[in-house]
N, CA and C atoms as an extended XYZ file, in Angstrom:
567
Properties=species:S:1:pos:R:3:atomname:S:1:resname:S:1:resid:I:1 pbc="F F F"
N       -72.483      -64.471       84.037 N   UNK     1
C       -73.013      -63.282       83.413 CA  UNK     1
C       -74.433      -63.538       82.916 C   UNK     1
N       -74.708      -64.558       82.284 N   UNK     2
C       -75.845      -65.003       81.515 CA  UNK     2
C       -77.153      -65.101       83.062 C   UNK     2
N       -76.406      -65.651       83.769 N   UNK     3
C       -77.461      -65.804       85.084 CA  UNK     3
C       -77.955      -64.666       85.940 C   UNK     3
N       -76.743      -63.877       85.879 N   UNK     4
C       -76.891      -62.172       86.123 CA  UNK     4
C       -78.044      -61.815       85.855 C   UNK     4
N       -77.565      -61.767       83.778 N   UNK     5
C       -78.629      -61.187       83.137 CA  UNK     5
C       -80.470      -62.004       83.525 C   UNK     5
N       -80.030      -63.206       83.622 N   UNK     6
C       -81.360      -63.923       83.548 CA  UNK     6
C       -82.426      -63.387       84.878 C   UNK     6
N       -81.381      -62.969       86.041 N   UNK     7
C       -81.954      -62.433       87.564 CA  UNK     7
C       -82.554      -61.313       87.389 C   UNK     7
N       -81.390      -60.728       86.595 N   UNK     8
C       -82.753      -59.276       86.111 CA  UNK     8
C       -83.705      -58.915       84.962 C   UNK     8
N       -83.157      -59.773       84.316 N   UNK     9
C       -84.751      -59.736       83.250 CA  UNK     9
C       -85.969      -60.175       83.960 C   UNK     9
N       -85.672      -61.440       84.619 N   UNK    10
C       -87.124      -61.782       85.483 CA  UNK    10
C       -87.672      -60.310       86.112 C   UNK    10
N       -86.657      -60.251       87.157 N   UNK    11
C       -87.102      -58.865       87.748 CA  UNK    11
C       -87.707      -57.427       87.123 C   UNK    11
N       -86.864      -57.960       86.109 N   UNK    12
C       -87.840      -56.394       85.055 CA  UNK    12
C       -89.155      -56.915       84.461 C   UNK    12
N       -89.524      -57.871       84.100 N   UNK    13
C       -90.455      -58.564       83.634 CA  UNK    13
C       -91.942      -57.972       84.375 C   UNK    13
N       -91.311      -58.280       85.792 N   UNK    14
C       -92.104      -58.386       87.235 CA  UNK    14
C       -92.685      -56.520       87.410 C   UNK    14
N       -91.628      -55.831       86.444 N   UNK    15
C       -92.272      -54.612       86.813 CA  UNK    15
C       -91.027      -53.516       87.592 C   UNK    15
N       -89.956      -53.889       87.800 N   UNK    16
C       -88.905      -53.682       89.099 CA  UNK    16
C       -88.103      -53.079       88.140 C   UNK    16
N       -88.149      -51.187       88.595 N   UNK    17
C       -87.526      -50.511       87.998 CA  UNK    17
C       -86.049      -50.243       88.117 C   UNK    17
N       -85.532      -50.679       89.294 N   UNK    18
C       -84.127      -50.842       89.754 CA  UNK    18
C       -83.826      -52.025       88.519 C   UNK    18
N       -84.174      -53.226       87.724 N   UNK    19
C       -83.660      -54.183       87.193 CA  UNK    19
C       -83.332      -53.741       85.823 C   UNK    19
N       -84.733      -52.962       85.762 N   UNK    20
C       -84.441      -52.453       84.078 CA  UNK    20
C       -83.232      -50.998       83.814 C   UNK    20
N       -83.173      -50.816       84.976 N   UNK    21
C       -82.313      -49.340       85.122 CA  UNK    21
C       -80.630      -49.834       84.940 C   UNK    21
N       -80.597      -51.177       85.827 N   UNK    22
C       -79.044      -52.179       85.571 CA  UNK    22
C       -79.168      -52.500       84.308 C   UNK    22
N       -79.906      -53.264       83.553 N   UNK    23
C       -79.504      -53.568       82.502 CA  UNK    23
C       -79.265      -52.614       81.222 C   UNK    23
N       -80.164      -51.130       81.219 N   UNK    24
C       -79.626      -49.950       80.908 CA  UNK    24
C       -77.818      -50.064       81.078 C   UNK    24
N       -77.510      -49.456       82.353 N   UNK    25
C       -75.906      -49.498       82.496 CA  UNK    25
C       -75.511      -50.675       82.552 C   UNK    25
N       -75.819      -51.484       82.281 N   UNK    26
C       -74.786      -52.454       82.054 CA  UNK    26
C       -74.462      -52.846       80.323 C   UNK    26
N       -75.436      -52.533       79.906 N   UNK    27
C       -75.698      -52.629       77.977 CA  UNK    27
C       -75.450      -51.250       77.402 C   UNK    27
N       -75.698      -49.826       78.048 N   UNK    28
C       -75.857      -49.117       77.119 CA  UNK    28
C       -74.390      -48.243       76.498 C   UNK    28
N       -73.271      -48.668       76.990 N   UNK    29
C       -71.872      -47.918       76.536 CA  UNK    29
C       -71.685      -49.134       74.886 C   UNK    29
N       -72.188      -50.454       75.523 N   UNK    30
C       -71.796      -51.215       74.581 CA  UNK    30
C       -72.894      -51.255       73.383 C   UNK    30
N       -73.808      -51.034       73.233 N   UNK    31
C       -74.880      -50.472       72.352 CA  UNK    31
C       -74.987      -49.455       71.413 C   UNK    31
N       -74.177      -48.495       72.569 N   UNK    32
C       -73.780      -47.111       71.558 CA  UNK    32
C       -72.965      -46.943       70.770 C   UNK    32
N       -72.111      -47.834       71.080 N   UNK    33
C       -70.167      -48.136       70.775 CA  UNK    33
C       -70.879      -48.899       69.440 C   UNK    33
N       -71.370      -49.770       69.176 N   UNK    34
C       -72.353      -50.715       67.914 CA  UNK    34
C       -73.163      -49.643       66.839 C   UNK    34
N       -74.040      -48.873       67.345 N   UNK    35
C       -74.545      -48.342       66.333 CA  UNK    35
C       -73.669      -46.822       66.460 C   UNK    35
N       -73.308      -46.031       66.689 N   UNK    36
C       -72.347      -45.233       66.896 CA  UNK    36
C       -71.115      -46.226       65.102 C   UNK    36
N       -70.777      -46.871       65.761 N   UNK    37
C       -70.352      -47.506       64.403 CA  UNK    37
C       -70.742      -47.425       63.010 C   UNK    37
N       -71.896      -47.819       63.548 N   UNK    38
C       -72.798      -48.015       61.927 CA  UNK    38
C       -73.547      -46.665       61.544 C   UNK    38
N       -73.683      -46.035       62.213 N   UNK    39
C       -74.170      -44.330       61.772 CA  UNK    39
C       -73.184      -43.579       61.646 C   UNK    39
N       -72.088      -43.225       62.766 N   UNK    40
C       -71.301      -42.081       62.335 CA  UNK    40
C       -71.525      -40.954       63.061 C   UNK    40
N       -72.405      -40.940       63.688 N   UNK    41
C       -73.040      -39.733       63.795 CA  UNK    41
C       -73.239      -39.737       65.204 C   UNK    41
N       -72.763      -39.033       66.194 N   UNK    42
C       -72.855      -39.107       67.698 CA  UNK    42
C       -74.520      -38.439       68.384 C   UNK    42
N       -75.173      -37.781       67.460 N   UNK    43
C       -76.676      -37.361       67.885 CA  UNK    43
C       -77.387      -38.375       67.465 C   UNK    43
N       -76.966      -39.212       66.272 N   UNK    44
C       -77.734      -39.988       65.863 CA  UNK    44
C       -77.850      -41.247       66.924 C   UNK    44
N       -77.114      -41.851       66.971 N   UNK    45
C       -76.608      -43.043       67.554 CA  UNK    45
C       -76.972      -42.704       69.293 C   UNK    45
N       -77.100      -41.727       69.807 N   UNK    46
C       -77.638      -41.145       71.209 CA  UNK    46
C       -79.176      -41.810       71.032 C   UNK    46
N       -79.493      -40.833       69.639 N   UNK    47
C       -81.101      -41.184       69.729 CA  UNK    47
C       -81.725      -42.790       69.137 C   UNK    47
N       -80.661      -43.409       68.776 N   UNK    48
C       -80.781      -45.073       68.265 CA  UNK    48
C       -80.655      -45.645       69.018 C   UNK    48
N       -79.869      -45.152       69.893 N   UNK    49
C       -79.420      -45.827       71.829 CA  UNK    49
C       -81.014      -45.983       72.728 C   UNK    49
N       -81.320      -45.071       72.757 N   UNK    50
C       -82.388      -44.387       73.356 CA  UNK    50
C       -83.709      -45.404       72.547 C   UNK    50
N       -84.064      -45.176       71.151 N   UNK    51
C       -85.217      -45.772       71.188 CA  UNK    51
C       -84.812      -47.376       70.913 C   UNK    51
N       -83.857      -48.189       70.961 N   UNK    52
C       -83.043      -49.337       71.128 CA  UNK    52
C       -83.374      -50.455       72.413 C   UNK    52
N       -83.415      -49.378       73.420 N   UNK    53
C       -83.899      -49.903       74.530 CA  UNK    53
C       -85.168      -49.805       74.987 C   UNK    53
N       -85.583      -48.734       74.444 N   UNK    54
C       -87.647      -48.529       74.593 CA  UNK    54
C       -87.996      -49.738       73.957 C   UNK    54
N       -87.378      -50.084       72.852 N   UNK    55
C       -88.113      -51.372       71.562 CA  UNK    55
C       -87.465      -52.626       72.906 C   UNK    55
N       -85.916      -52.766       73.682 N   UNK    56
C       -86.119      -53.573       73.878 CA  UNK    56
C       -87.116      -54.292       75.031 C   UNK    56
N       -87.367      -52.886       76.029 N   UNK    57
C       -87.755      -53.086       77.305 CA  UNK    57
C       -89.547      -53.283       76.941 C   UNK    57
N       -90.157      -52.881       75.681 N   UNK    58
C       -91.345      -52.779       75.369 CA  UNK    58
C       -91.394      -54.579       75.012 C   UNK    58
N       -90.351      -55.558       74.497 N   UNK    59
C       -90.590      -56.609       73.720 CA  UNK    59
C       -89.725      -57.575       74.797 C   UNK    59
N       -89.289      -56.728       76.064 N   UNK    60
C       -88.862      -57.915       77.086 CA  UNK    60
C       -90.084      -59.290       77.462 C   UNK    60
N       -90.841      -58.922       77.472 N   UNK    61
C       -91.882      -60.316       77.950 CA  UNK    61
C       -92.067      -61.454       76.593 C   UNK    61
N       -91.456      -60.701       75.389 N   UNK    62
C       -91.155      -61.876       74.596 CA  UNK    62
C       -89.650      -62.462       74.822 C   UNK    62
N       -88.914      -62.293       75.560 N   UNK    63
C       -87.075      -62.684       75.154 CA  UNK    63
C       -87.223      -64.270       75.675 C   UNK    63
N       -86.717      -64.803       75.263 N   UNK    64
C       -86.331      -66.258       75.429 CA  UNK    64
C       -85.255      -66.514       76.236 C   UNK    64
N       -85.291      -66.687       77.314 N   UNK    65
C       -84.045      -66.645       78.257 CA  UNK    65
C       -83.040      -67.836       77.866 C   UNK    65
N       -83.633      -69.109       76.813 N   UNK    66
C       -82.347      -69.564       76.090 CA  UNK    66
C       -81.240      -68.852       75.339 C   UNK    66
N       -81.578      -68.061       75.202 N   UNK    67
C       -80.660      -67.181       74.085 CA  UNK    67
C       -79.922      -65.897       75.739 C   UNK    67
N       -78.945      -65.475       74.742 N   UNK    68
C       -77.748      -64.674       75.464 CA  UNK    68
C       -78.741      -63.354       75.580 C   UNK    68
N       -79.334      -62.596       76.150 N   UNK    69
C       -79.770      -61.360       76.147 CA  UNK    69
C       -78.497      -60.354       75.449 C   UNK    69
N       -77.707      -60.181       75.761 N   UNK    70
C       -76.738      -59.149       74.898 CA  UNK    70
C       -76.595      -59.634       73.251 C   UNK    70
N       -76.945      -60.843       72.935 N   UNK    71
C       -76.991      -60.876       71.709 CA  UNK    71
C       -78.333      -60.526       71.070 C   UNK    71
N       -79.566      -60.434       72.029 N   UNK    72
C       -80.654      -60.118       71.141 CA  UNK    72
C       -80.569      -58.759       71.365 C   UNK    72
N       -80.216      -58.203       72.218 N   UNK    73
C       -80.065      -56.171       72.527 CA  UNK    73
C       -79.202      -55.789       71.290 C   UNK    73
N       -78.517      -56.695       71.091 N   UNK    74
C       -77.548      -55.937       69.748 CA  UNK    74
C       -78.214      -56.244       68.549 C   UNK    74
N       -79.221      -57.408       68.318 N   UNK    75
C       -79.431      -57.688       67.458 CA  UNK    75
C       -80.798      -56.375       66.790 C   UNK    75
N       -81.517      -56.083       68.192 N   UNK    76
C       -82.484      -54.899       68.065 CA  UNK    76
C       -82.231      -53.979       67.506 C   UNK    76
N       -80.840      -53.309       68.311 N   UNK    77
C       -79.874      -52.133       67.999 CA  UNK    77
C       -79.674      -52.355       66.342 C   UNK    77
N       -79.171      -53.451       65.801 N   UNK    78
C       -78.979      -53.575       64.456 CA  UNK    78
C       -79.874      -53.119       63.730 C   UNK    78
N       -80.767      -53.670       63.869 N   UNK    79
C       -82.312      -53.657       63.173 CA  UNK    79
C       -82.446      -52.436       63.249 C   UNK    79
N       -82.846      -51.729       64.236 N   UNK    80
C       -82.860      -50.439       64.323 CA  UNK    80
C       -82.254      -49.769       63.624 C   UNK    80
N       -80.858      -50.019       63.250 N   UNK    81
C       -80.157      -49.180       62.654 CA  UNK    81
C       -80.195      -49.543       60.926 C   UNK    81
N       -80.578      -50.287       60.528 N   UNK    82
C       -80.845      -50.799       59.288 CA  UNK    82
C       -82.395      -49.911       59.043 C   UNK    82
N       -83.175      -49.890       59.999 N   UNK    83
C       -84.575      -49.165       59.792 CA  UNK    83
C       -84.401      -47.593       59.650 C   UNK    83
N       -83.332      -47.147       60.040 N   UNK    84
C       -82.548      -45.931       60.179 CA  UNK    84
C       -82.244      -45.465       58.689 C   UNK    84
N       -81.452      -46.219       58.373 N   UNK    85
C       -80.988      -46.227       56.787 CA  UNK    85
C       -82.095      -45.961       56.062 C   UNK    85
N       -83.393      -47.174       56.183 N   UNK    86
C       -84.405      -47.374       55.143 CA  UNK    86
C       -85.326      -45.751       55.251 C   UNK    86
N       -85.175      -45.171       56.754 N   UNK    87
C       -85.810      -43.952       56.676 CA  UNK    87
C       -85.386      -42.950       55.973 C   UNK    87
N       -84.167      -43.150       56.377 N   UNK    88
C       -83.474      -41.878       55.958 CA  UNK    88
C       -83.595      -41.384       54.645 C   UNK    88
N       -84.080      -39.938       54.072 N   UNK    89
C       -84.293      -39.939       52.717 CA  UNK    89
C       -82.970      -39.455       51.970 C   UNK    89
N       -82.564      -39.744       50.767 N   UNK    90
C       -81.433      -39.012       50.154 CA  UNK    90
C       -81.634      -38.482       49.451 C   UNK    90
N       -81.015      -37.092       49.553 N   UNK    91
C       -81.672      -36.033       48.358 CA  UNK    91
C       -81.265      -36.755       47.234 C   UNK    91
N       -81.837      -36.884       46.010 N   UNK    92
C       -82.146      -37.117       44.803 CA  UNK    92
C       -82.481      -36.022       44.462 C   UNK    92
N       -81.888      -36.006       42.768 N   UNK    93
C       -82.300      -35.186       41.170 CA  UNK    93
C       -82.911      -36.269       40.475 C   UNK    93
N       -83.819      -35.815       39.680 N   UNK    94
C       -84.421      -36.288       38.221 CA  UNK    94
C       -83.270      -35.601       37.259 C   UNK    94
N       -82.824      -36.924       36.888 N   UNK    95
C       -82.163      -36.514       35.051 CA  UNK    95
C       -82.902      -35.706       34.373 C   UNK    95
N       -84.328      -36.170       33.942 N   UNK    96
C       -84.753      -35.309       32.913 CA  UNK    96
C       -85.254      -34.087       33.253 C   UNK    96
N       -85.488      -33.824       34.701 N   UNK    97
C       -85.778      -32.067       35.006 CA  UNK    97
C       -84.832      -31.408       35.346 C   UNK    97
N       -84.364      -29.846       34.932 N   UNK    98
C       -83.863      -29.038       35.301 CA  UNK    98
C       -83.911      -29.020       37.283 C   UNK    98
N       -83.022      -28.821       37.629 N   UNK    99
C       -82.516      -28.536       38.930 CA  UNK    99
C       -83.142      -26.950       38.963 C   UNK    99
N       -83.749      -26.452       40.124 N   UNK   100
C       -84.264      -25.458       40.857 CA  UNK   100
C       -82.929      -24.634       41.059 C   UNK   100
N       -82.596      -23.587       40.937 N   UNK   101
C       -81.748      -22.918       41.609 CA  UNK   101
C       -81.800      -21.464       41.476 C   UNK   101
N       -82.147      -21.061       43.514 N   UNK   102
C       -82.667      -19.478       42.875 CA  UNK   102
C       -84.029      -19.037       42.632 C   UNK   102
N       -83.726      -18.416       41.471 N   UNK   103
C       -84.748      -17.762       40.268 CA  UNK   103
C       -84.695      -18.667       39.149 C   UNK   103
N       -83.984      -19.612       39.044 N   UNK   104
C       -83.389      -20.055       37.448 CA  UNK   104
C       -83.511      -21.373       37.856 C   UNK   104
N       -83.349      -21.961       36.631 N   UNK   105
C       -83.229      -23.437       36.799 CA  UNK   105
C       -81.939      -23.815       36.183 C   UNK   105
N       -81.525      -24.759       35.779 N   UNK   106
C       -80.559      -25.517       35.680 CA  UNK   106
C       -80.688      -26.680       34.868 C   UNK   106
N       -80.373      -26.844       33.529 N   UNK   107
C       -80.333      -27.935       32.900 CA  UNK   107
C       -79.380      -28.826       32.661 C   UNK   107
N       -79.130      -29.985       32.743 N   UNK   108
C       -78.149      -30.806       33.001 CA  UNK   108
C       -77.922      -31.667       31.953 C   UNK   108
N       -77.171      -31.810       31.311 N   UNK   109
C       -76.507      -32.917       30.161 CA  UNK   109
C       -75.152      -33.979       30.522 C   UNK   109
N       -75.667      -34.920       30.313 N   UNK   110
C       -74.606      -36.199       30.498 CA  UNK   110
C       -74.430      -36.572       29.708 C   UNK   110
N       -73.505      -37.109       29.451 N   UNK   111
C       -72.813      -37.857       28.083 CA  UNK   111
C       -73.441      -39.243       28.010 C   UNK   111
N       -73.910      -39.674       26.836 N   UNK   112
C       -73.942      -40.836       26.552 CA  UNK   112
C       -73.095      -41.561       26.232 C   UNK   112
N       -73.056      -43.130       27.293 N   UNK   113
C       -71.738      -43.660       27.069 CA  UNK   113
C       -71.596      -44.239       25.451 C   UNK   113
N       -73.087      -44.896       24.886 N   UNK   114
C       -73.493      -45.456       23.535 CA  UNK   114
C       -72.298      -44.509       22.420 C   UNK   114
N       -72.444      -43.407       22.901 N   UNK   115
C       -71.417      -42.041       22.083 CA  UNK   115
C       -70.175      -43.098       21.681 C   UNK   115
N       -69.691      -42.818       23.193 N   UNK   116
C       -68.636      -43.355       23.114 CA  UNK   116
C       -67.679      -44.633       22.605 C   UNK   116
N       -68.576      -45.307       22.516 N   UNK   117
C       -68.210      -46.820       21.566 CA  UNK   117
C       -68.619      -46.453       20.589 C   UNK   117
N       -69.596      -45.614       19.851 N   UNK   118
C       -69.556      -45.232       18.437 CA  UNK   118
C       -68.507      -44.745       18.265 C   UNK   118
N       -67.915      -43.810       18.630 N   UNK   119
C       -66.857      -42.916       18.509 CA  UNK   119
C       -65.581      -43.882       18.393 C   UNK   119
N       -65.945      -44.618       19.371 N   UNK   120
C       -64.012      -45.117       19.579 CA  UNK   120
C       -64.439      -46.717       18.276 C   UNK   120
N       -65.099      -46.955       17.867 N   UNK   121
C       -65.806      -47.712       16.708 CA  UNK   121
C       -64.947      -47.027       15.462 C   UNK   121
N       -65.575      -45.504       15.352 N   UNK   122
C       -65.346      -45.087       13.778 CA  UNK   122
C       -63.740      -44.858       13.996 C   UNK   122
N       -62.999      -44.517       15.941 N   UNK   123
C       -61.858      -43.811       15.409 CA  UNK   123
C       -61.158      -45.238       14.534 C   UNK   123
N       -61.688      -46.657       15.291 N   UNK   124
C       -61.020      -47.842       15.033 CA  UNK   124
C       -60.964      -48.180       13.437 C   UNK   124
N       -61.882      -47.630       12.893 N   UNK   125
C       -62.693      -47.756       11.754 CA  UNK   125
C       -61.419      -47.012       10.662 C   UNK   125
N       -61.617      -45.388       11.174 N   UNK   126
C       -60.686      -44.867       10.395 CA  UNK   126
C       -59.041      -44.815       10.769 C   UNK   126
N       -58.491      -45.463       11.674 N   UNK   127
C       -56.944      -45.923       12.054 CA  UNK   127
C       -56.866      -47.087       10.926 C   UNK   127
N       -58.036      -47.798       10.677 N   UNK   128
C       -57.677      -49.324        9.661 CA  UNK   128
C       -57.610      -48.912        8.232 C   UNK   128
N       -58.212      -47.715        8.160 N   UNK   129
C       -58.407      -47.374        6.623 CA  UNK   129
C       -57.228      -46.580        6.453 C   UNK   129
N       -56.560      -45.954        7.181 N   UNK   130
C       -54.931      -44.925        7.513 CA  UNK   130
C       -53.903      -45.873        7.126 C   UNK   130
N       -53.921      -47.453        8.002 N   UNK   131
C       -53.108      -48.413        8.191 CA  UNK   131
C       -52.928      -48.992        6.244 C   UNK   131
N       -54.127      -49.185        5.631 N   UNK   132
C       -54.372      -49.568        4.780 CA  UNK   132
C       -53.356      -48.411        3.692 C   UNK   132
N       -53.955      -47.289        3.808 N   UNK   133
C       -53.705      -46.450        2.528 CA  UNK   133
C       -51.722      -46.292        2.642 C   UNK   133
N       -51.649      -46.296        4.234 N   UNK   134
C       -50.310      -46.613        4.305 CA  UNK   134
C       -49.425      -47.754        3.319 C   UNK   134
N       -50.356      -48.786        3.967 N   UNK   135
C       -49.078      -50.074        3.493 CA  UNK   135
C       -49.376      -50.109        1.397 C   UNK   135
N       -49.828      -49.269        1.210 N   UNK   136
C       -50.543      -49.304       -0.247 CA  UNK   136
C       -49.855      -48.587       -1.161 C   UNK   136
N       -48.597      -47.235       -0.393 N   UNK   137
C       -47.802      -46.308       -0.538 CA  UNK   137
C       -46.739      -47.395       -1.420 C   UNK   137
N       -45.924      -46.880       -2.352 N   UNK   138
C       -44.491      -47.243       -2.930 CA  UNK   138
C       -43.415      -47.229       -1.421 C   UNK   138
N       -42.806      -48.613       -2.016 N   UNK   139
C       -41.645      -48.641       -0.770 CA  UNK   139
C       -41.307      -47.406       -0.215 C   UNK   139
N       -40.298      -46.867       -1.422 N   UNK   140
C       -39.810      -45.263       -0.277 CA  UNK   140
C       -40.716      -44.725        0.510 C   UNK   140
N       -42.421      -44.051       -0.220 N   UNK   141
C       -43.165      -43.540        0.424 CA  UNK   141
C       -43.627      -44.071        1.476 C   UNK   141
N       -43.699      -45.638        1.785 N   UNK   142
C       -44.022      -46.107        2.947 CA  UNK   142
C       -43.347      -45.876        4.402 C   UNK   142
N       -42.112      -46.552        3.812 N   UNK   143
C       -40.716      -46.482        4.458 CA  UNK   143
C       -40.331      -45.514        5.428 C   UNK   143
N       -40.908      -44.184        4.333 N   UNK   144
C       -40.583      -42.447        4.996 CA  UNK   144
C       -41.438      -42.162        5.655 C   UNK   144
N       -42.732      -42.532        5.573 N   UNK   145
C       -43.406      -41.980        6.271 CA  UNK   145
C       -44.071      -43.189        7.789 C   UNK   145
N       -43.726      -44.061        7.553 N   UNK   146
C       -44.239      -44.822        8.791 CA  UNK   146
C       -42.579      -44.342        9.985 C   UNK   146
N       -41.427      -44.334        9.164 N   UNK   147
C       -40.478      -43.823        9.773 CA  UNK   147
C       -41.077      -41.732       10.907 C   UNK   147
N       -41.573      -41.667       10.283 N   UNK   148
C       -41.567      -39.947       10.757 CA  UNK   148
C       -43.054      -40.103       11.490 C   UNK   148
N       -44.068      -40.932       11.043 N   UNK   149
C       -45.374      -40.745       11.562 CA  UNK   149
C       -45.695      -41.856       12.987 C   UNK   149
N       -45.134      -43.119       12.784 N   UNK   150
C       -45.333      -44.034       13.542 CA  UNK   150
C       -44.380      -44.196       14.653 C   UNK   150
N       -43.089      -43.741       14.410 N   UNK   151
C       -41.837      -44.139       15.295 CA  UNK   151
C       -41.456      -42.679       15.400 C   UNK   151
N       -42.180      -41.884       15.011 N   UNK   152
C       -42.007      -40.298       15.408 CA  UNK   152
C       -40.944      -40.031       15.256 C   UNK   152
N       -39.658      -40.432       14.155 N   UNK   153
C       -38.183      -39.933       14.239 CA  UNK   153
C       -38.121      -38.979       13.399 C   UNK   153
N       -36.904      -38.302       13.503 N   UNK   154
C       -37.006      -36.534       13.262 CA  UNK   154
C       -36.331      -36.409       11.749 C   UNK   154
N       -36.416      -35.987       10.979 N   UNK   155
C       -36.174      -35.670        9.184 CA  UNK   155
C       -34.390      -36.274        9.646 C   UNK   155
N       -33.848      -35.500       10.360 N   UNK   156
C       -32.721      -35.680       10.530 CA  UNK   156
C       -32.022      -37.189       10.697 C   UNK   156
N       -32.693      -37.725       11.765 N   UNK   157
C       -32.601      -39.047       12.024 CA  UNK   157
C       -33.463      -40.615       10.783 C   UNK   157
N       -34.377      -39.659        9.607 N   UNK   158
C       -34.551      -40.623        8.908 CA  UNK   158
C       -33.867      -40.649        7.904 C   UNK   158
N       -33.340      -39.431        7.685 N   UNK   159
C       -32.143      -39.111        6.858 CA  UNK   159
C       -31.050      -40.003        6.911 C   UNK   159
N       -30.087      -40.550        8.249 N   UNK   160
C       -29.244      -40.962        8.787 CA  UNK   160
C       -29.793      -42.434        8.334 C   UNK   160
N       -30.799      -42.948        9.368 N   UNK   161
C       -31.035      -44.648        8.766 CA  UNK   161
C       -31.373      -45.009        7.414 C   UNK   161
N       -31.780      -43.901        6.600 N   UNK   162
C       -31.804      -44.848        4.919 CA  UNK   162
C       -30.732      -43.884        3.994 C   UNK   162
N       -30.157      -43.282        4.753 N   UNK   163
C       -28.388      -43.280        3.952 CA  UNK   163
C       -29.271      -42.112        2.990 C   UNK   163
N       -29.755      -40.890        3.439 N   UNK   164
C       -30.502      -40.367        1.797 CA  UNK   164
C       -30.096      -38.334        2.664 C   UNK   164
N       -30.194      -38.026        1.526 N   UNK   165
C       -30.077      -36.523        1.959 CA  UNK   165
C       -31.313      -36.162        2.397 C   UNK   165
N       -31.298      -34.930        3.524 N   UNK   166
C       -32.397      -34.690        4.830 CA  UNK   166
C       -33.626      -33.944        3.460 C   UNK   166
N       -32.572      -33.026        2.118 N   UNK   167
C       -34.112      -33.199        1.434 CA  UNK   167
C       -34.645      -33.753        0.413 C   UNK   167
N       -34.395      -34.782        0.645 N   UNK   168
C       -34.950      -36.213       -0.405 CA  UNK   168
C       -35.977      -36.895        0.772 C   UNK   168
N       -35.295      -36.850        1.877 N   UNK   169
C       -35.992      -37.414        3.472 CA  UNK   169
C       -37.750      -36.465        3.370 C   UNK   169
N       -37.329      -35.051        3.446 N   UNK   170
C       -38.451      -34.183        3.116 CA  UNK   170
C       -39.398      -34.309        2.137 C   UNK   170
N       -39.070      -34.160        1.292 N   UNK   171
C       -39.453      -34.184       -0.258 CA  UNK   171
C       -39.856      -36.201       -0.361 C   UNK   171
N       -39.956      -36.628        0.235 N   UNK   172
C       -40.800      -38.199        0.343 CA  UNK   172
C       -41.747      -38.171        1.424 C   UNK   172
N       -41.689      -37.626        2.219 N   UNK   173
C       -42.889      -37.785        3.674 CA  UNK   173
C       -43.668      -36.821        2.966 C   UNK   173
N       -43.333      -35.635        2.357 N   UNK   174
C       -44.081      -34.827        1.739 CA  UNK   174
C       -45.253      -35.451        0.359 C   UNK   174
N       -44.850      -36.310       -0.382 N   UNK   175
C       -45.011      -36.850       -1.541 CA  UNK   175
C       -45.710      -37.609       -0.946 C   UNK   175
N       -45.758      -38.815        0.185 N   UNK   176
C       -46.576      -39.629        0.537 CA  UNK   176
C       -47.686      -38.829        1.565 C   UNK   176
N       -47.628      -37.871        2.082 N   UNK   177
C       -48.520      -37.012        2.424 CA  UNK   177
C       -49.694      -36.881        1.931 C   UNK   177
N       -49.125      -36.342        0.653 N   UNK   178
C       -50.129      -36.190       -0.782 CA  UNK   178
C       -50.392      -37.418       -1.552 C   UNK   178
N       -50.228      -38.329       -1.512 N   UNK   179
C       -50.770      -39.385       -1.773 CA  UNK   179
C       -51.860      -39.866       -1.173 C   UNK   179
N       -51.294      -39.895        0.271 N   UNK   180
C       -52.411      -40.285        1.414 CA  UNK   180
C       -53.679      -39.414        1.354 C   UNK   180
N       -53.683      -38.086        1.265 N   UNK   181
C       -54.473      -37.013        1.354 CA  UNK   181
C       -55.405      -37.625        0.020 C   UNK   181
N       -55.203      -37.678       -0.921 N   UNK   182
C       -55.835      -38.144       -2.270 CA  UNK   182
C       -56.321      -39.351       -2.005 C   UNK   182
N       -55.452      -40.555       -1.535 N   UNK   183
C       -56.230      -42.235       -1.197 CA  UNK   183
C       -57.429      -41.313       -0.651 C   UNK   183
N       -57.244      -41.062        0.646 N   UNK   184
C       -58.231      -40.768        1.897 CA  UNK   184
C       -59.459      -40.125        1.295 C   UNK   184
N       -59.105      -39.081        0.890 N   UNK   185
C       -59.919      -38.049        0.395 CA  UNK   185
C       -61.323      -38.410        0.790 C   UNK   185
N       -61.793      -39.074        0.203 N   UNK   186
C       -63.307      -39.309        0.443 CA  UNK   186
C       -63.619      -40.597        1.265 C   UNK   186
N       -62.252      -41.077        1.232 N   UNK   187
C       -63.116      -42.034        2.578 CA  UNK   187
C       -63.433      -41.812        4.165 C   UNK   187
N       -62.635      -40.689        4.447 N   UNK   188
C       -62.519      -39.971        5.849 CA  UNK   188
C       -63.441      -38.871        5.853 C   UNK   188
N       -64.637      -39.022        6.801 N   UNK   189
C       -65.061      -37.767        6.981 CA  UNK   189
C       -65.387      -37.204        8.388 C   UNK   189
């Protein structure tokens, strides 16, 4: 194959349009099948095919007949198709200008992520000061209310585990409510 190729590169070299026309069909299904790959795009990759072989048949009197000719045709094709990419423009927006649309424009707001670790900062901030005013409650009031607030169980069911009537159960989540509300008061805002 390599000697094939080597018979007709000379010959194309020489000028011999029958040589360069074989190595066309003999390279170009497998060329297309390569960048066809890497584009996606079946008009595209026609016209990457196409100027693939102009670049290679223009830079044949440089090829080094040590080397595999189908590996430098693909290697062109590559290139090519990497130069493809670098052309290609992608629509882009500017953050800080309004978007065109129409008659009107369009202003755009994104969240700052900085927000967000402030935020999840103070919620951390004020869960420790909750945790605090909690464990700070009188036994019962603790008791009742980490029972109904933390383990989410129902008046009924805290009633049942500390042996107490459902409104004594009430009348304590209520009481530590108002406790909490008063600790907190001014430290939560």
């Amino acid at each position: 194959m390599k000697s094939q190729d080597s018979q007709l590169i000379s010959k194309a070299k020489s000028g011999d349009e029958n040589a360069l026309q074989a190595l066309l069909s003999k390279y170009k299904i497998a060329v297309y099948n390569l960048i066809y790959r890497m584009v996606k795009d079946k008009q595209e990759a026609e016209d990457l095919t196409q100027e693939t072989f102009i670049k290679t048949f223009k830079s044949l009197p440089s090829f080094n007949e040590e080397y595999a000719f189908s590996t430098w045709i693909f290697k062109i094709a590559t290139n090519n198709c990497i130069d493809f990419f670098r052309k290609r423009k992608l629509k882009t927006y500017s953050l800080d200008k309004p978007i065109q649309y129409k008659s009107s424009e369009i202003q755009q707001d994104h969240p700052d992520p900085d927000l967000d670790a402030e935020k999840s900062l103070l919620a951390q901030e004020r869960s420790k000061l909750i945790r605090q005013a909690i464990d700070s409650l009188p036994k019962k009031y603790n008791e009742a209310i980490i029972l109904r607030h933390r383990q989410e169980k129902s008046y009924e069911e805290i009633s049942e585990m500390l042996d107490l009537p459902l409104g004594t159960v009430k009348a304590r989540i209520f009481r530590a409510r108002e406790m909490l509300n008063k600790a907190l008061k001014n430290k939560l805002t």
